[in-house]
FIRO-295019 format. One record per residue (C-alpha): residue number from 1; x negated, y negated, z; residue in one letter. Coordinates in steps of 0.25 Angstrom, whole numbers, plus 5000, padded with zeros to 4 digits. Layout:
N
+-----+------+------+------+------+
! seq !    x !    y !    z ! type !
+-----+------+------+------+------+
! NUM !    X !    Y !    Z !    A !
...
+-----+------+------+------+------+
// end
This chain:
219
+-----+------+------+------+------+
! seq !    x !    y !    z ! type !
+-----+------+------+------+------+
!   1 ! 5086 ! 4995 ! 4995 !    X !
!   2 ! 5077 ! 4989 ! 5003 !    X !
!   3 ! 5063 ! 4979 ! 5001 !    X !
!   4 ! 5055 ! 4992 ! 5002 !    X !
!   5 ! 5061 ! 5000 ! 4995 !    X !
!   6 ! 5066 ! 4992 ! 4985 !    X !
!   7 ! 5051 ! 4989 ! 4978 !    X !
!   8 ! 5050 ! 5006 ! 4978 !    X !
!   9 ! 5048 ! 5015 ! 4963 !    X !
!  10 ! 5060 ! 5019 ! 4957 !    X !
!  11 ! 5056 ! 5032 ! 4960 !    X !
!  12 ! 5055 ! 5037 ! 4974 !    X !
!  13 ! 5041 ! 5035 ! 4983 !    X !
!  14 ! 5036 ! 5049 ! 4985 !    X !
!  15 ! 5028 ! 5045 ! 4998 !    X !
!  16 ! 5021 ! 5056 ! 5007 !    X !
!  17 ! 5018 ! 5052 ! 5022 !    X !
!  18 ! 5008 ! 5054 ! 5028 !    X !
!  19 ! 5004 ! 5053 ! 5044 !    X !
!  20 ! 5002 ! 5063 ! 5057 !    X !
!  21 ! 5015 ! 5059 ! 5066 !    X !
!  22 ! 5025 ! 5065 ! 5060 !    X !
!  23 ! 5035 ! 5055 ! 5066 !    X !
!  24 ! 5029 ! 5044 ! 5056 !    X !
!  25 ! 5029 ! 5055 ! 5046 !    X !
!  26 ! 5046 ! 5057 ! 5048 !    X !
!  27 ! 5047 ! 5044 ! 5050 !    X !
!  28 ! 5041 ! 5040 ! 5037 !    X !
!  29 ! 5050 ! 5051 ! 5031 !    X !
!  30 ! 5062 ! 5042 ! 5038 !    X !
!  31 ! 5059 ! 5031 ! 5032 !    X !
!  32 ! 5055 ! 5036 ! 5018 !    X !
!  33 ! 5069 ! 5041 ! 5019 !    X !
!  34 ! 5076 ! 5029 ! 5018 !    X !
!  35 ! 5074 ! 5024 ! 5005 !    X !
!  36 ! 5077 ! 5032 ! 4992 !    X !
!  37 ! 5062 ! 5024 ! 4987 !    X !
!  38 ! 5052 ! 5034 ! 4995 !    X !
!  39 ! 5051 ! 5048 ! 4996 !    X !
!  40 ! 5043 ! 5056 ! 5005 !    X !
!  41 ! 5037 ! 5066 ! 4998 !    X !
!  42 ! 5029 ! 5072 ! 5009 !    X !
!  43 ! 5021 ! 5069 ! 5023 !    X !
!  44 ! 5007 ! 5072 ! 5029 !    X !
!  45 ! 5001 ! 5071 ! 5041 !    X !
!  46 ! 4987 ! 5069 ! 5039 !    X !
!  47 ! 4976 ! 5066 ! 5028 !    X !
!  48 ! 4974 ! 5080 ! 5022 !    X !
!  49 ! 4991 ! 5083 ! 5023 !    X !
!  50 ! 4992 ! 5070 ! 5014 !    X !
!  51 ! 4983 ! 5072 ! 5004 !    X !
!  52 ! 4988 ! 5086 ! 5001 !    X !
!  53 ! 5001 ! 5080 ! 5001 !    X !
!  54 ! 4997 ! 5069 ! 4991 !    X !
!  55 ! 4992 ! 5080 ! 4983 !    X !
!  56 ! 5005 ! 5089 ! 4983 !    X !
!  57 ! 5016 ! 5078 ! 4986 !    X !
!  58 ! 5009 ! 5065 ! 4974 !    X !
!  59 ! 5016 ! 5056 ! 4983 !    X !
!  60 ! 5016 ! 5041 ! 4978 !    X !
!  61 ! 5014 ! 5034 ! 4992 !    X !
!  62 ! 5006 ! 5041 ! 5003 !    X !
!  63 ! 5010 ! 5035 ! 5018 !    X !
!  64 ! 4995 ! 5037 ! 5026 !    X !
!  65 ! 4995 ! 5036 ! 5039 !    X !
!  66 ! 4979 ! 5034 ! 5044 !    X !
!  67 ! 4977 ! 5040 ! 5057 !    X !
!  68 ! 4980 ! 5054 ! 5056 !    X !
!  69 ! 4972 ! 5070 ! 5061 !    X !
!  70 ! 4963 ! 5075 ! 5051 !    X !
!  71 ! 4962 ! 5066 ! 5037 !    X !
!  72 ! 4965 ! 5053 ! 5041 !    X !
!  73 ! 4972 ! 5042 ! 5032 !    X !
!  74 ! 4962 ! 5034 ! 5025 !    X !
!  75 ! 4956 ! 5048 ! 5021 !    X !
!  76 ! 4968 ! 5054 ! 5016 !    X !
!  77 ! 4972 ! 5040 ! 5008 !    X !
!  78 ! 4957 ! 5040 ! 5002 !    X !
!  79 ! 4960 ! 5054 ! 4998 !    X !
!  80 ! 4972 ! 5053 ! 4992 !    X !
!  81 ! 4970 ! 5037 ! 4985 !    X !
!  82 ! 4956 ! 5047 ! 4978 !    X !
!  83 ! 4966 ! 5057 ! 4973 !    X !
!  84 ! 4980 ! 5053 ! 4970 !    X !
!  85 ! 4979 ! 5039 ! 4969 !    X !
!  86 ! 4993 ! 5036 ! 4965 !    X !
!  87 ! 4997 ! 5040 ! 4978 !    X !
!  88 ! 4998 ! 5027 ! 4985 !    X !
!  89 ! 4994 ! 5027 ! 5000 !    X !
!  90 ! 5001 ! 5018 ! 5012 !    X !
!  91 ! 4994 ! 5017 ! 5025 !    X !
!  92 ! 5004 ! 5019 ! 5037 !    X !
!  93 ! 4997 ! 5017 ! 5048 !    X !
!  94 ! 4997 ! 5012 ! 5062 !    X !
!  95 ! 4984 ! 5005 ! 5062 !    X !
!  96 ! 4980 ! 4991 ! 5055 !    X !
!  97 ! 4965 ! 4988 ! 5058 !    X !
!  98 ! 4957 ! 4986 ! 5047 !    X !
!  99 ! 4948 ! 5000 ! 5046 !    X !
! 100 ! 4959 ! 5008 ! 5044 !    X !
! 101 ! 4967 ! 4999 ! 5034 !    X !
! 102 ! 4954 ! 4997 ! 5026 !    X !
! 103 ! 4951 ! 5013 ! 5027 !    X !
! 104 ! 4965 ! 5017 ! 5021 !    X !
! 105 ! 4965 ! 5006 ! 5010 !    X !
! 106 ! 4951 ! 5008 ! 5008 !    X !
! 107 ! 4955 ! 5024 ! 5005 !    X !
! 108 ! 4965 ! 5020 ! 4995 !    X !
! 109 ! 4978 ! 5017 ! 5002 !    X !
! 110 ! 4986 ! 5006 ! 4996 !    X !
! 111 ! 4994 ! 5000 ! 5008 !    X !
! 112 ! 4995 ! 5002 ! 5023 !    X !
! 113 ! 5005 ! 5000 ! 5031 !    X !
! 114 ! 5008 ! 5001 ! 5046 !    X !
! 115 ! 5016 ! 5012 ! 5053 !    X !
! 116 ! 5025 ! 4999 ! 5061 !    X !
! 117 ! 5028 ! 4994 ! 5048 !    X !
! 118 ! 5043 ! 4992 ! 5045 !    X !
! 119 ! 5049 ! 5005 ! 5038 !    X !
! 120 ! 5051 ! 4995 ! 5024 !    X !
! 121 ! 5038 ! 4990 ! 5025 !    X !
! 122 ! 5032 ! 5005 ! 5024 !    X !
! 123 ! 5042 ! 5007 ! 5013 !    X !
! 124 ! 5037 ! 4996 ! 5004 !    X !
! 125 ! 5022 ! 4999 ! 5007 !    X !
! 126 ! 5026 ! 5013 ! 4999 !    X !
! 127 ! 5032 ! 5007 ! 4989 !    X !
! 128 ! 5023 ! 4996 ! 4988 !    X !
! 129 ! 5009 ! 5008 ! 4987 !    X !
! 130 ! 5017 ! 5014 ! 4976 !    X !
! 131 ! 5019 ! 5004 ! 4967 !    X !
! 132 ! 5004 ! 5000 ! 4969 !    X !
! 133 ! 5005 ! 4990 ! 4982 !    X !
! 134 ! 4996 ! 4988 ! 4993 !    X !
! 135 ! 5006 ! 4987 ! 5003 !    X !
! 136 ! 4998 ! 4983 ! 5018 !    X !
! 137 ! 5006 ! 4981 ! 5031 !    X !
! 138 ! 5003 ! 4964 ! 5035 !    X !
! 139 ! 4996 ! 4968 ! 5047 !    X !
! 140 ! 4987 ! 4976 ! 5039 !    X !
! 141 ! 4984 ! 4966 ! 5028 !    X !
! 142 ! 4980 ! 4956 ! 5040 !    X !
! 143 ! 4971 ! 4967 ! 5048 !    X !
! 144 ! 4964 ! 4967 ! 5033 !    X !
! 145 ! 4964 ! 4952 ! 5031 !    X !
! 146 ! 4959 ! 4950 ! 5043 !    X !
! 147 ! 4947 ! 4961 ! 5042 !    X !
! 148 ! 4944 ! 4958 ! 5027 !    X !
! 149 ! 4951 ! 4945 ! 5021 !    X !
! 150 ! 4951 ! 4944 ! 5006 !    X !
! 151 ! 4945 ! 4930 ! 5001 !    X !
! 152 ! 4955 ! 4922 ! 4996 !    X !
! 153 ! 4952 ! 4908 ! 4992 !    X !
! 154 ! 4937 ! 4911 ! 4987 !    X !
! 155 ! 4939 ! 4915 ! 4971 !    X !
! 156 ! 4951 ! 4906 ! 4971 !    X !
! 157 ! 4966 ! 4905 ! 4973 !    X !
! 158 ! 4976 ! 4914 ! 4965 !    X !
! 159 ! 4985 ! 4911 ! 4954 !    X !
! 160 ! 5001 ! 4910 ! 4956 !    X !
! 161 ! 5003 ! 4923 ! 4947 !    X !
! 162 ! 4990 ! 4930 ! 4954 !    X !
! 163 ! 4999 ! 4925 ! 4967 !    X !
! 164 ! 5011 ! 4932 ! 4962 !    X !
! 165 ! 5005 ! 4944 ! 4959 !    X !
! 166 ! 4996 ! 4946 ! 4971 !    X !
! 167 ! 5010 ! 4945 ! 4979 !    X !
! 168 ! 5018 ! 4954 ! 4972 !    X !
! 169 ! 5005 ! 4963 ! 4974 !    X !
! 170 ! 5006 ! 4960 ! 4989 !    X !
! 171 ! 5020 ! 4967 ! 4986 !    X !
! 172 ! 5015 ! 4980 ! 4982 !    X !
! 173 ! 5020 ! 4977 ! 4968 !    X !
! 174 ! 5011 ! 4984 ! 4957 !    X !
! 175 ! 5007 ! 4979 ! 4944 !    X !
! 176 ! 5018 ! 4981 ! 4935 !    X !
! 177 ! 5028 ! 4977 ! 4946 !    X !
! 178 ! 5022 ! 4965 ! 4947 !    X !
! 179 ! 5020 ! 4962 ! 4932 !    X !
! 180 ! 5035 ! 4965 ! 4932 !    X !
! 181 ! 5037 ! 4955 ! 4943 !    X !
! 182 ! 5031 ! 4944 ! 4938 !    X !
! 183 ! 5032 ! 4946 ! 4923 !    X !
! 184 ! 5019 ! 4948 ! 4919 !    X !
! 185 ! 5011 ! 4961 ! 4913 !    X !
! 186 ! 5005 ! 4971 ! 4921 !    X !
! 187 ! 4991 ! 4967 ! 4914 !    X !
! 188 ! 4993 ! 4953 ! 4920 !    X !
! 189 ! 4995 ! 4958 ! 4934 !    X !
! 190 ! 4983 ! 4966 ! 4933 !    X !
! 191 ! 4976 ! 4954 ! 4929 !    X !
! 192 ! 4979 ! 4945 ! 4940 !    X !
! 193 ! 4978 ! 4956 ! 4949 !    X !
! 194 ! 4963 ! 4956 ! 4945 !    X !
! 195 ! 4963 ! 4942 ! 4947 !    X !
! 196 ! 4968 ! 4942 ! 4960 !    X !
! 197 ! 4958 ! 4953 ! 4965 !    X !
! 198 ! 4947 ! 4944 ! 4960 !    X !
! 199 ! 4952 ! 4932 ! 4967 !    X !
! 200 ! 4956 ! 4937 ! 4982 !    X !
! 201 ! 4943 ! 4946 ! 4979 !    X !
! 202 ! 4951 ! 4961 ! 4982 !    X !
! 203 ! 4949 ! 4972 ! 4973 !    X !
! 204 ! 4963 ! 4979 ! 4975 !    X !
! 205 ! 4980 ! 4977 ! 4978 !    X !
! 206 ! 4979 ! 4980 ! 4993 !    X !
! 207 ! 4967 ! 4969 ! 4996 !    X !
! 208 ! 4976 ! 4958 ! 4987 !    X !
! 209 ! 4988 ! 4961 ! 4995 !    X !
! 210 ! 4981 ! 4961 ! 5009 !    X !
! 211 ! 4974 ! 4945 ! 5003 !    X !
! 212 ! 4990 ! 4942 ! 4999 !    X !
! 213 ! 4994 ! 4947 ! 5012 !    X !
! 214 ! 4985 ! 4936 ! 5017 !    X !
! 215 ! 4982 ! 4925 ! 5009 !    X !
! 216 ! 4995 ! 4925 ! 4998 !    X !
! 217 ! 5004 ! 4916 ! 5004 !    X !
! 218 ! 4993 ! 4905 ! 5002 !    X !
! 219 ! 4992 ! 4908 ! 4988 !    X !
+-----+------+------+------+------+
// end
């Protein structure tokens, strides 16, 4: 089994793909194909075929592409995120500047990665939005960084445990996982969760892991 795969439900990922080549759309079949972990449930090539899919299919992880005929991405993720919100939505997408990341994040979409990415790294990114991650290619976190960076220092330095946490967040681990991990309750990582946002002054999972992408090396 390997790293991706390996931090994947015990259940299969039903995951429906979505984009308007259909060589990425066989080519994503491929690679879902390899691993008993992820299950392709479905494919649509463009905003409207997905959210009828969503609708029909209930897939756990949607693979959006953004540039597509017709409803483009970001509209099709705000779509979906508004009405079947535990359908978790990964960006694959050629581009990285910052009005198209911000646009599909903004609409709801829990992670974006880019179409060169290794084939693991698109694995664990599906695995990571289903368990509640925010799974962001380095290049992208740095495009965002750049554009809008996160204060850091200003309401003071975390703590060692809101250090451990935030990493394991960085992971795409979700609550009870890292409660699990660290042998604490859930209650308490929600607790210091709230601590962190109010420290690097984010308000969500995707804008702490972009600061930890960043700064939490130096914590």
């Amino acid at each position: 089994m390997t790293d991706a795969t390996a931090i994947a439900t015990e259940r299969p990922v039903r995951v429906l793909v979505v984009d308007d080549h259909v060589i990425v759309r066989n080519g994503l079949e491929q690679l879902l194909a390899t691993t008993t972990e992820f299950v392709l449930v479905g494919t649509a090539g463009d905003g409207q075929e997905a959210i009828d899919a969503v609708e029909r299919l209930q897939p756990d992880v949607v693979l959006m592409d953004l540039s597509m005929p017709g409803m483009d991405g970001v509209k099709a993720t705000a779509e979906i995120s508004r009405r079947w919100p535990d359908s978790k939505i990964v960006v694959l997408s050629s581009f990285s500047d910052h009005q198209r990341v911000m646009a599909a994040l903004d609409a709801g979409a829990e992670g974006y990665v880019l179409k060169h990415a290794d084939p693991e790294q698109i694995l664990h990114a599906i695995a990571a939005a289903q368990r509640g991650g925010a799974p962001i290619d380095p290049q992208v976190a740095r495009v965002l960084l750049d554009m809008k960076r996160a204060p850091s220092t200003s309401r003071g330095p975390l703590t060692d445990r809101e250090a451990d946490v935030l990493r394991l967040v960085q992971q795409g681990m979700a609550n009870k996982q890292i409660a699990r991990h660290l042998g604490i309750t859930e209650r308490t990582v929600k607790a210091h969760l709230t601590k962190i946002f109010d420290t690097l002054g984010v308000s969500d999972r995707t804008q702490a892991a972009l600061w930890a992408a960043e700064h939490l090396r130096r914590v």
